[in-house]
VMD Tcl script that builds the backbone (N, CA, C; Angstrom):
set m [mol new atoms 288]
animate dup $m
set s [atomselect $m all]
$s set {name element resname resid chain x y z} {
  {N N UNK 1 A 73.770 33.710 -40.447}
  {CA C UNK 1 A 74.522 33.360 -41.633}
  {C C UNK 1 A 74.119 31.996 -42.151}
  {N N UNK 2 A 73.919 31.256 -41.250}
  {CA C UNK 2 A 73.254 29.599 -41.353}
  {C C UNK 2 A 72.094 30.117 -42.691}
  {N N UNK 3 A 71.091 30.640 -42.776}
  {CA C UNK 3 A 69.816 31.146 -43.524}
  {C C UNK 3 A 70.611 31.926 -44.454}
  {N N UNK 4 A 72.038 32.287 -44.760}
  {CA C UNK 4 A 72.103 33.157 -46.281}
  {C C UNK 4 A 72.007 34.594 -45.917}
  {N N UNK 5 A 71.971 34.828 -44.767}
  {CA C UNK 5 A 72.918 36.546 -44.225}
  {C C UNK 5 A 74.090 36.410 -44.514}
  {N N UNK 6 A 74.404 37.936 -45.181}
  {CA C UNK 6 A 76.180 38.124 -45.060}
  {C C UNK 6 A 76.470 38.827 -44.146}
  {N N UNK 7 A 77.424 39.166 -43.771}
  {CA C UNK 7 A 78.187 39.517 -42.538}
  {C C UNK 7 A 77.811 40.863 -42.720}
  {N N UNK 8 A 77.468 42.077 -43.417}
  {CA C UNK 8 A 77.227 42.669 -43.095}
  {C C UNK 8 A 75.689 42.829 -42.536}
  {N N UNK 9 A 75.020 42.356 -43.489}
  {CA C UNK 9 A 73.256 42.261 -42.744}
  {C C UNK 9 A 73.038 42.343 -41.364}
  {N N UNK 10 A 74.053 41.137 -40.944}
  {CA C UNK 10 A 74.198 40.661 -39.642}
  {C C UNK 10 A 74.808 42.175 -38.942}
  {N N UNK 11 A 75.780 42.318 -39.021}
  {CA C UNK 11 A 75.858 43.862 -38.519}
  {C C UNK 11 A 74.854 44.850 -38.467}
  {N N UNK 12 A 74.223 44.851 -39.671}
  {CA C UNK 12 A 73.553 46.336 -39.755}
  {C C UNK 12 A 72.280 45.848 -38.632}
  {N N UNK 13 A 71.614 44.269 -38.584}
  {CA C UNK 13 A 70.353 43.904 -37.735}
  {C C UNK 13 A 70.936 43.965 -36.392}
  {N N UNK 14 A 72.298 43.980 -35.817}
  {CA C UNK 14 A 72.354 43.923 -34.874}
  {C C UNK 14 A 72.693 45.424 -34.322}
  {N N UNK 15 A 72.924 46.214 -34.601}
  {CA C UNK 15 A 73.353 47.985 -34.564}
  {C C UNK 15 A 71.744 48.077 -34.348}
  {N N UNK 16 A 71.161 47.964 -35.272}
  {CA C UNK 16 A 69.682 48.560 -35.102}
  {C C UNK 16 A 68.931 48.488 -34.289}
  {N N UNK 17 A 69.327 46.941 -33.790}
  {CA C UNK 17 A 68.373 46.656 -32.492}
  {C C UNK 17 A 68.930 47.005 -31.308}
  {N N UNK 18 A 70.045 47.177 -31.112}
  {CA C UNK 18 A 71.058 48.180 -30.314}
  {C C UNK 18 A 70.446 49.896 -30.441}
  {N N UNK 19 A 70.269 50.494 -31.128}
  {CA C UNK 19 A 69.548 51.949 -31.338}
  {C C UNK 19 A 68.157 51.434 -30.900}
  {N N UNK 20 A 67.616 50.910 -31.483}
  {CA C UNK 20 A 66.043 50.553 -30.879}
  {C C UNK 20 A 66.013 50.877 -29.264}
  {N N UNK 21 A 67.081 49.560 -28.734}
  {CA C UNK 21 A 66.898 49.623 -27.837}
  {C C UNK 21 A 67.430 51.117 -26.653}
  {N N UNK 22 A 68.265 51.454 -26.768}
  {CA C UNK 22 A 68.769 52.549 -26.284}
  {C C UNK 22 A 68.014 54.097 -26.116}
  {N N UNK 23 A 67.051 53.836 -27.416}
  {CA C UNK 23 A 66.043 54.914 -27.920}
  {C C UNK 23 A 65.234 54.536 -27.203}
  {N N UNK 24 A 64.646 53.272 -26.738}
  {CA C UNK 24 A 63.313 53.231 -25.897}
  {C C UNK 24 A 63.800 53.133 -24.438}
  {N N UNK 25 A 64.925 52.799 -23.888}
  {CA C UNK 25 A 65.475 53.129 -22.930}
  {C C UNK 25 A 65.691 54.392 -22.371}
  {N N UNK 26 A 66.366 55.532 -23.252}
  {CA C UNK 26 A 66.507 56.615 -23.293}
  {C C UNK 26 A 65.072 57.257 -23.047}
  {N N UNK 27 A 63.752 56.798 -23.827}
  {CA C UNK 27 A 62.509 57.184 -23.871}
  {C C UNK 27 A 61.988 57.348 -22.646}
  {N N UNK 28 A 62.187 56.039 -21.938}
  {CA C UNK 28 A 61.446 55.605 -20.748}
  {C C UNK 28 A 62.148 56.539 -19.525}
  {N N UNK 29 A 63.751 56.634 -19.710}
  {CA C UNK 29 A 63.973 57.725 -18.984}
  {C C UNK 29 A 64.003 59.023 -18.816}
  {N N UNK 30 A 63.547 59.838 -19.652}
  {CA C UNK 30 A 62.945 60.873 -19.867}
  {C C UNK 30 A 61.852 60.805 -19.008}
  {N N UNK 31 A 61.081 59.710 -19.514}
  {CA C UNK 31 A 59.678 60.024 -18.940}
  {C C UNK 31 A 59.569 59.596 -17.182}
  {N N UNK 32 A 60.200 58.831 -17.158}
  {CA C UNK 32 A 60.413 58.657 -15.688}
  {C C UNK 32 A 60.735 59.380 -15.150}
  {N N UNK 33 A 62.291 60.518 -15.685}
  {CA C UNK 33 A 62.926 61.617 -15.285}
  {C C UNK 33 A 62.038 62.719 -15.128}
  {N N UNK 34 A 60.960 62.798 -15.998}
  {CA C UNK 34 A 59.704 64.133 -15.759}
  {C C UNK 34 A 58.670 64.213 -14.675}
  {N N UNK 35 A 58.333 62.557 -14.746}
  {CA C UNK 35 A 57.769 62.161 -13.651}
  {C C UNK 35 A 57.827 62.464 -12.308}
  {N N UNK 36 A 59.537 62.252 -12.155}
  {CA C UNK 36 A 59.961 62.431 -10.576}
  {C C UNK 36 A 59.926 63.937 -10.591}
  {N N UNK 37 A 60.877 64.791 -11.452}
  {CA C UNK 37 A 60.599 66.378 -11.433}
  {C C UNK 37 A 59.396 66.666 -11.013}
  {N N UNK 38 A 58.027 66.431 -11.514}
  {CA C UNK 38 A 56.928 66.982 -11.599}
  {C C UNK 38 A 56.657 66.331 -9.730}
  {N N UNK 39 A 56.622 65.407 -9.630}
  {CA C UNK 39 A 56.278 64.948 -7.711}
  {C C UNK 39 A 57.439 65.761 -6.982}
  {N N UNK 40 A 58.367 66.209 -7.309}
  {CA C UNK 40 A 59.474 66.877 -6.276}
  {C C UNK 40 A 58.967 68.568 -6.667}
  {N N UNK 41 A 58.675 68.804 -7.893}
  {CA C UNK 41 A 57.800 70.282 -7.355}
  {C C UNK 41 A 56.758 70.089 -6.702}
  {N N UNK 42 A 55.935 69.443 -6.567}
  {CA C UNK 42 A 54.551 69.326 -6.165}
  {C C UNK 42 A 54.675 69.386 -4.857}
  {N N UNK 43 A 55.815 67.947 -4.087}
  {CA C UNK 43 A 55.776 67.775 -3.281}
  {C C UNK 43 A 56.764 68.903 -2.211}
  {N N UNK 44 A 57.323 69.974 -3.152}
  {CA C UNK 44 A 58.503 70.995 -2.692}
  {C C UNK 44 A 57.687 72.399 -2.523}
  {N N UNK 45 A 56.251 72.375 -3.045}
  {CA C UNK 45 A 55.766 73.436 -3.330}
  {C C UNK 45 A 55.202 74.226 -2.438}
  {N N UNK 46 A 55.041 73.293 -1.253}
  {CA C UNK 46 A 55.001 74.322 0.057}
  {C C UNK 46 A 55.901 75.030 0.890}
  {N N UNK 47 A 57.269 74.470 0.398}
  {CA C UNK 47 A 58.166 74.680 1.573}
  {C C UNK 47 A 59.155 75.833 0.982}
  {N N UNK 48 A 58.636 76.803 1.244}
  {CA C UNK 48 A 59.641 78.313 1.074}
  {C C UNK 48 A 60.702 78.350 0.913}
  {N N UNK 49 A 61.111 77.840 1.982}
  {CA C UNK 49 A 62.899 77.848 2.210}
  {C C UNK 49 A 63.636 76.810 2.060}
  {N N UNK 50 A 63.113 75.481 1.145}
  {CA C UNK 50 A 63.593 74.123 0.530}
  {C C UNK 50 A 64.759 75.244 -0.187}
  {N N UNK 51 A 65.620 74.694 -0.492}
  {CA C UNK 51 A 67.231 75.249 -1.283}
  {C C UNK 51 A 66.252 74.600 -2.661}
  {N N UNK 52 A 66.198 73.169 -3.260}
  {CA C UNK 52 A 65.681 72.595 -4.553}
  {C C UNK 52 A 64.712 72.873 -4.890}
  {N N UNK 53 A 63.779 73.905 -4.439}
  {CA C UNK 53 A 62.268 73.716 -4.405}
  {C C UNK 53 A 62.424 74.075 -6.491}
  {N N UNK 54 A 61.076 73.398 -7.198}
  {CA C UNK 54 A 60.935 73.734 -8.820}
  {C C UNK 54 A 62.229 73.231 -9.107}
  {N N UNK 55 A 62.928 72.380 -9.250}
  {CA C UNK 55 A 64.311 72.239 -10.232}
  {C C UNK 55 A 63.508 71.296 -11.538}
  {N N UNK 56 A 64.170 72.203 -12.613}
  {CA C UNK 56 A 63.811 71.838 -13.944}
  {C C UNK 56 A 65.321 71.441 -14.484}
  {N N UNK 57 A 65.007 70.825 -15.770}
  {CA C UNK 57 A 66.067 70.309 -16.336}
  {C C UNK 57 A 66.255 71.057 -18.127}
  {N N UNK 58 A 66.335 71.911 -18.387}
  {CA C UNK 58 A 66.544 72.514 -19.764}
  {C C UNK 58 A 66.234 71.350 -20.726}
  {N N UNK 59 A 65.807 71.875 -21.974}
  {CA C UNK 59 A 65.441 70.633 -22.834}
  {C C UNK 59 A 66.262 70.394 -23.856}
  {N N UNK 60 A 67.482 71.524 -23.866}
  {CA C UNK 60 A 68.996 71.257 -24.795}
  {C C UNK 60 A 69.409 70.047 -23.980}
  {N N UNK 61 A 70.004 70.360 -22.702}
  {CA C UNK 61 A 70.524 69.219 -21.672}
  {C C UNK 61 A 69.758 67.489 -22.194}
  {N N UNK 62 A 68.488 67.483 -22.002}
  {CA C UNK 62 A 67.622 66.383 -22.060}
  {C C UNK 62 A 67.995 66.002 -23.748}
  {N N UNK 63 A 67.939 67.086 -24.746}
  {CA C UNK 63 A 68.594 66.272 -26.188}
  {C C UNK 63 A 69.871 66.145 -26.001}
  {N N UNK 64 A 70.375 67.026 -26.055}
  {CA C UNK 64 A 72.219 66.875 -25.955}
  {C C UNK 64 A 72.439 65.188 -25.263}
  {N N UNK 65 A 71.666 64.932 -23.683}
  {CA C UNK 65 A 72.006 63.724 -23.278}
  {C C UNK 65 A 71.138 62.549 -24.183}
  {N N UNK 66 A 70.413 62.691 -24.821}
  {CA C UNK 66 A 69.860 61.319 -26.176}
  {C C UNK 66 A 70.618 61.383 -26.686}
  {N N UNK 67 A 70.854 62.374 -27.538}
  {CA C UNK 67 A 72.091 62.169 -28.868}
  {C C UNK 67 A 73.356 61.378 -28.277}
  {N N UNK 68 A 73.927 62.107 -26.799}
  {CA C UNK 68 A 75.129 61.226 -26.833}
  {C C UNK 68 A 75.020 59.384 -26.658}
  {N N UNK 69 A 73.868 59.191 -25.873}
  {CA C UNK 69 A 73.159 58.448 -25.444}
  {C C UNK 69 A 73.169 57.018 -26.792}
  {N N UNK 70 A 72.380 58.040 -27.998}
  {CA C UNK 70 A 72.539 57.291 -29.114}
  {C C UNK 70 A 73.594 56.509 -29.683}
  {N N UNK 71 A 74.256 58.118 -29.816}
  {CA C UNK 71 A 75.842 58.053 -30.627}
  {C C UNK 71 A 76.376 56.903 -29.992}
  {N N UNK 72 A 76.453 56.946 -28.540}
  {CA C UNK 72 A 77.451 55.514 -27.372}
  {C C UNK 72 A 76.421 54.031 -27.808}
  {N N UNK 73 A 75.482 54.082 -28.021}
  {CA C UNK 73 A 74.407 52.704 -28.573}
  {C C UNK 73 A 75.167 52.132 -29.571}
  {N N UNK 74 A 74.984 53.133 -30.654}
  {CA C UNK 74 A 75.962 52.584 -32.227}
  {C C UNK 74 A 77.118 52.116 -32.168}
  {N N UNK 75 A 78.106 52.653 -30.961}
  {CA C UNK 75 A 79.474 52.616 -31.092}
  {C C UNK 75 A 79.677 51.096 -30.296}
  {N N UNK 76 A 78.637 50.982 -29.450}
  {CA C UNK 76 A 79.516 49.918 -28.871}
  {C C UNK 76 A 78.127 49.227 -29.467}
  {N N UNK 77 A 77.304 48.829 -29.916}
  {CA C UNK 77 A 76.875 47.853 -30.936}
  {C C UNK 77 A 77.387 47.072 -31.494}
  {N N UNK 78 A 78.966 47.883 -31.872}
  {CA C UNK 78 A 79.776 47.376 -32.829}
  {C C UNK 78 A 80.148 46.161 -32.411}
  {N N UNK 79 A 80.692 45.739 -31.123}
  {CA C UNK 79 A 80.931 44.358 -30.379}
  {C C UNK 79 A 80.078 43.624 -30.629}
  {N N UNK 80 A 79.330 43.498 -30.046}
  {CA C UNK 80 A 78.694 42.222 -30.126}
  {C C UNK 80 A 78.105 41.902 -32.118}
  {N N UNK 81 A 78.311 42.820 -32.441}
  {CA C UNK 81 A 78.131 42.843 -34.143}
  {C C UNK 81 A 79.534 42.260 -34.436}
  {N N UNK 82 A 80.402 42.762 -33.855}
  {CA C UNK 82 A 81.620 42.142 -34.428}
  {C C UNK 82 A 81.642 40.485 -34.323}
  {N N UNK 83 A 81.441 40.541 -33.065}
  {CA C UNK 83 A 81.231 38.751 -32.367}
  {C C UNK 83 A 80.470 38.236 -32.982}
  {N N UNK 84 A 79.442 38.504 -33.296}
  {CA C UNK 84 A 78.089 37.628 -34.073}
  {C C UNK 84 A 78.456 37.391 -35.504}
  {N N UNK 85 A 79.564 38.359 -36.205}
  {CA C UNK 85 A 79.920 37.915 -37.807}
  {C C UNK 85 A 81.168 36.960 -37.805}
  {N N UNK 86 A 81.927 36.865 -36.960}
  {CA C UNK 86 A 82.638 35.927 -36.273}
  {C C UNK 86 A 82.665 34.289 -36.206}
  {N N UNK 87 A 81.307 34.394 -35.876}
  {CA C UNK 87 A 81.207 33.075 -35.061}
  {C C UNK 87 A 80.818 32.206 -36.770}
  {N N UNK 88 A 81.106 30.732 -36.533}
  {CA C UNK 88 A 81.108 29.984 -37.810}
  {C C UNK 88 A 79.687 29.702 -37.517}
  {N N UNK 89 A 78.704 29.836 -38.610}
  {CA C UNK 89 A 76.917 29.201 -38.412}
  {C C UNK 89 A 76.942 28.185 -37.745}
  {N N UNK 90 A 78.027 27.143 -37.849}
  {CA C UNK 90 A 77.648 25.674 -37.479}
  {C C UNK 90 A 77.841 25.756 -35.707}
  {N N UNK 91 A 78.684 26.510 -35.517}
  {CA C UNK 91 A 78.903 27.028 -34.506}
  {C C UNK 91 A 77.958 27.502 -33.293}
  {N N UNK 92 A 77.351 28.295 -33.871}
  {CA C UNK 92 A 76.193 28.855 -33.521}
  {C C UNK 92 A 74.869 28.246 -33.271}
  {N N UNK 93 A 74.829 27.299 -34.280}
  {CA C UNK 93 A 73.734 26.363 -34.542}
  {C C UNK 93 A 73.562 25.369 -32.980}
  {N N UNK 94 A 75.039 24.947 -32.942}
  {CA C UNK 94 A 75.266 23.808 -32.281}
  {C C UNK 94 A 75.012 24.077 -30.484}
  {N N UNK 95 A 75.202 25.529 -30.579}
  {CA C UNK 95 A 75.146 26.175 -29.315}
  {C C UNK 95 A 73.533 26.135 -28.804}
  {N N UNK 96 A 72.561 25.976 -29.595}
  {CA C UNK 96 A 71.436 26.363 -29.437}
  {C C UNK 96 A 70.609 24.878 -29.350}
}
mol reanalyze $m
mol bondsrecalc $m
mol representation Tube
mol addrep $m
């Protein structure tokens, strides 16, 4: 706000980088999550009578859990967006 942001700007830059982040979080666990799947068949693939042997994960499940994933990013974004339009510039300034 010090630089001539209004309080909402400030909201909308801070939500976004909140989704950014959650989306590449979310990203990385996917891919990590495929990762381990793919070494636990590999490494399950000899053993007949393993109970887990091949466990896959459906790929509704894997969106269904981003979207909510997302949706919970935006919502609580809202805090610290709330806090950051809050605070007086000089305030802020002085902190730094």
């Amino acid at each position: 706000r010090a630089i001539g942001a209004t309080p909402g700007e400030i909201r909308v830059q801070i939500i976004l980088e909140m989704v950014f982040l959650t989306i590449l979080a979310g990203l990385i666990g996917i891919i990590v999550g495929s990762m381990l799947l793919f070494l636990i068949n590999v490494g399950t693939a000899s053993l007949e009578d393993f109970p887990f042997a091949n466990p896959t994960v459906p790929l509704m499940i894997v969106f269904g859990a981003f979207s909510i994933m997302i949706t919970l990013g935006i919502l609580i974004g809202f805090i610290p967006a709330e806090r950051a339009v809050s605070i007086k510039p000089i305030d802020a300034l002085r902190d730094e």
